[in-house]
N, C-alpha and C positions, 0 to 999 in steps of 0.2 A: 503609739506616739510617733512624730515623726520631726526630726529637722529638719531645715531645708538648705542652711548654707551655703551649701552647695548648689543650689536651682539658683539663690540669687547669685552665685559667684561666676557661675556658667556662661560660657561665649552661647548666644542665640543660636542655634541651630536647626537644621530640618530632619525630621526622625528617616531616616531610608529601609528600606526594605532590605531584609536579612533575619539570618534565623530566630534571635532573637524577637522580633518583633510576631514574624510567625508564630512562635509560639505560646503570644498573648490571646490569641484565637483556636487557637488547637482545641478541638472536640474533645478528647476524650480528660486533659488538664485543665478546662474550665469545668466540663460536667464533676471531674473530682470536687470540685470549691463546694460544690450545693448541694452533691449526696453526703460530701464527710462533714458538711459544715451543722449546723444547730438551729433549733427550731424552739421557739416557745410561744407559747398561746395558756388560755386559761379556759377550761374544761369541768364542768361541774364544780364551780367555787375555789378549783384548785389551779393552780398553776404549773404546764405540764414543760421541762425544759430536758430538751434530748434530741439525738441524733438525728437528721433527719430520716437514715434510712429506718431507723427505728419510729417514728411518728407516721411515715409515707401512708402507712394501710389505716390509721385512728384519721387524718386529715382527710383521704378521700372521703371519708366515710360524712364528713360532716354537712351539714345543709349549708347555701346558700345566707348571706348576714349571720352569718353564727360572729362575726368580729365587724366591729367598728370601721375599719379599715385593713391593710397588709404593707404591713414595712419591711422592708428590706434590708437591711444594716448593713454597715459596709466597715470593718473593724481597722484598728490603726497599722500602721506600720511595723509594730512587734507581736499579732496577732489578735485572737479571742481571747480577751484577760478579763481579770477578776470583774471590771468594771462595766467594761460591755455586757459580762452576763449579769450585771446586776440592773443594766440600762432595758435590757431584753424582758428580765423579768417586770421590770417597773412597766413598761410598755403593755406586756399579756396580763401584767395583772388589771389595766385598765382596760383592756378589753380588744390590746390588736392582737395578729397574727403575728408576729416578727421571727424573719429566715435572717440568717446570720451565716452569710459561706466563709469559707476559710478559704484562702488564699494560698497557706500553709499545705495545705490538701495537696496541691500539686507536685509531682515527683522531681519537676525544676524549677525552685522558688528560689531566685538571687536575693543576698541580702540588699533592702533597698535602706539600711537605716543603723545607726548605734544608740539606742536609747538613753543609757547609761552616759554617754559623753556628747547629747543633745546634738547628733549630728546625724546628717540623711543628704538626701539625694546621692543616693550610691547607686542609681539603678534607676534612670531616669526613663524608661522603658515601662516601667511598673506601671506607669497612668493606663496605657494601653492596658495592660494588664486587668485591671481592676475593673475597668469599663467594661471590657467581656464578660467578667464575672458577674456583674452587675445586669447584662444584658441578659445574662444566660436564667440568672437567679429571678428577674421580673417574669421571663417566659414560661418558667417552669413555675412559678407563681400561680400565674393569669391560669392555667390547662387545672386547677385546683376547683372543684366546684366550691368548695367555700370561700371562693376569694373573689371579691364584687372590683374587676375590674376599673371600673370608674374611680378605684380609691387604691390607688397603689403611691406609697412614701416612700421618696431614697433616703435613708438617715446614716448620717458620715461621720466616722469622728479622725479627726487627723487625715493622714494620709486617705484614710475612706473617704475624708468630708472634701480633700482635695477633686477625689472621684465623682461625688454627687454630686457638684459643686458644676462639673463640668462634662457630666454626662450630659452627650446628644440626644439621646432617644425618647421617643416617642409617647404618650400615654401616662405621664405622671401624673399622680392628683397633686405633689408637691413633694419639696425635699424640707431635709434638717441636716445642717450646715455648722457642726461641732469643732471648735479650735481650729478653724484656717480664717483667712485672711482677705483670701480672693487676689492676694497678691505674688506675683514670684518674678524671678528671671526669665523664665522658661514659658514661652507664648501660650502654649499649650497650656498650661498650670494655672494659668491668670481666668479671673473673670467669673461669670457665671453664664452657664448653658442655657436657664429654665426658659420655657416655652410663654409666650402671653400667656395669662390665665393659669397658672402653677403658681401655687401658694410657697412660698416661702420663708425660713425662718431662721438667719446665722446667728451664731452665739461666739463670740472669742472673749477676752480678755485682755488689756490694754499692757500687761507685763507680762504676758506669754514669754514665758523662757527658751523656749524655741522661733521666737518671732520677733529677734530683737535689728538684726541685719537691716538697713533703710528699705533691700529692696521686699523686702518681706511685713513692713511694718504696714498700721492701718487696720480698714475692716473691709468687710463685703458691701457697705452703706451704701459705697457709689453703685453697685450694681444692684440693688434688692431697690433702690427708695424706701418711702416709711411709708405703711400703708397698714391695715390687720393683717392680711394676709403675706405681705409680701415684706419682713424687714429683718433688721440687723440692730443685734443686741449686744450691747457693747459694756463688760464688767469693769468698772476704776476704780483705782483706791477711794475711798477707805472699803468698798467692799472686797469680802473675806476671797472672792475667787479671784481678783484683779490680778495676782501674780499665777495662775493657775494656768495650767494645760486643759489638762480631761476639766469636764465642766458638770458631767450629771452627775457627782456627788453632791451636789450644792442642792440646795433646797428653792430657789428662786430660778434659776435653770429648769431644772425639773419642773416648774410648775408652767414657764413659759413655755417648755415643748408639751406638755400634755394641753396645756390650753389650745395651743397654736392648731393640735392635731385635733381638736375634737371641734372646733368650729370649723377647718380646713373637710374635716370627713364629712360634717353635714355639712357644707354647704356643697360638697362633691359627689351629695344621693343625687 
């Protein structure tokens, strides 16, 4: 999870070069994110959740379309938690590949956040950060003979969703866009990335208790449009997630990301 108070409270600024920032690209601290991070897919009826170094030799192995698509997860601000892996497994059990780097994995991880006292932007450098990981984790992805290029998903929750949200690069088949806003202070933080033709799908909830600040308030609407593929899904009272952060426990979320992703991946054969 992440707050952001602090992005909306922030004097504009221009990120400058220094060590810090360096080290949002560092080879051998990003490649940590996608070997220690977690990997789940579903493999003869079962659903297989584990390491990736421990999967690397079962993955090679597998044929081409053996999954629907390949998602990439991008976890919050206080890590891989309970909810994520249960978001992962929900994912492999319908039939994707979903990598899930850790962040954490790196030997210089600043805290970017206090979960507990709904407060973040401690570490406004992290965006960089994550973007690499994300880069690194699509690349190492695609080099997978089981993974049908043409269908690669960024799926974000929080702080991640801030990431996928506004990832540059290249080659998506579409993102999922978990508790953010599309709003901030912070230019960089605002908006959305996605290319023409990248299918789209944000989910927040209109009493986000992280998202109450003006300049944080709102949805992604203005940036997705409404369209199938490309929109912005907005929870309000009286429904039961309306005050909610994390969102894939809910049953009506869950159903709109597996829909989203299973018309998104065929119509991206």
């Amino acid at each position: 999870m992440i707050a952001l108070r602090a992005i909306a409270l922030a004097s504009v600024l221009v990120l400058g070069p220094g060590a810090i920032a360096q080290k949002s690209i560092d080879g051998d601290e990003v490649a940590r994110t996608f070997d220690q991070g977690r990997v789940a897919y579903r493999e003869a009826g079962s659903v297989i959740d584990a390491t990736m170094a421990a999967a690397r030799p079962s993955l090679a192995a597998l044929k081409p379309d053996a999954f629907k698509a390949t998602i990439v997860y991008l976890h919050g601000c206080d890590g891989i938690n309970a909810l994520s892996l249960k978001t992962a497994d929900l994912l492999a059990a319908a039939g994707y590949l979903v990598f899930m780097p850790d962040s954490f994995a790196r030997l210089d991880k600043p805290r970017s956040c206090e979960p507990l006292e709904f407060r973040g932007g401690l570490h406004r450098e992290v965006l960089a950060w994550r973007h690499a990981e994300a880069d690194w984790a699509l690349e190492q992805a695609r080099s997978l003979p089981a993974v049908d290029a043409r269908r690669l998903f960024l799926f974000g929750l929080s702080e991640g969703a801030i990431a996928a949200a506004t990832y540059d690069g290249e080659g998506l088949r579409g993102r999922v866009i978990e508790a953010w806003t599309c709003h901030a202070g912070w230019p960089e933080y605002r908006g959305l990335a996605a290319r023409p033709g990248e299918a789209v799908l944000a989910l927040t909830s209109e009493n986000d208790p992280w998202f109450q600040d003006p300049a944080l308030r709102g949805d992604c609407g203005e940036f997705t449009g409404s369209s199938m593929l490309r929109r912005t899904i907005v929870f309000r009272p009286p429904h039961p997630a309306a005050s909610h952060h994390d969102l894939m426990w809910n049953s009506d979320a869950r159903r709109a990301v597996l829909d989203f992703l299973e018309q998104a991946s065929r119509d991206g054969r």
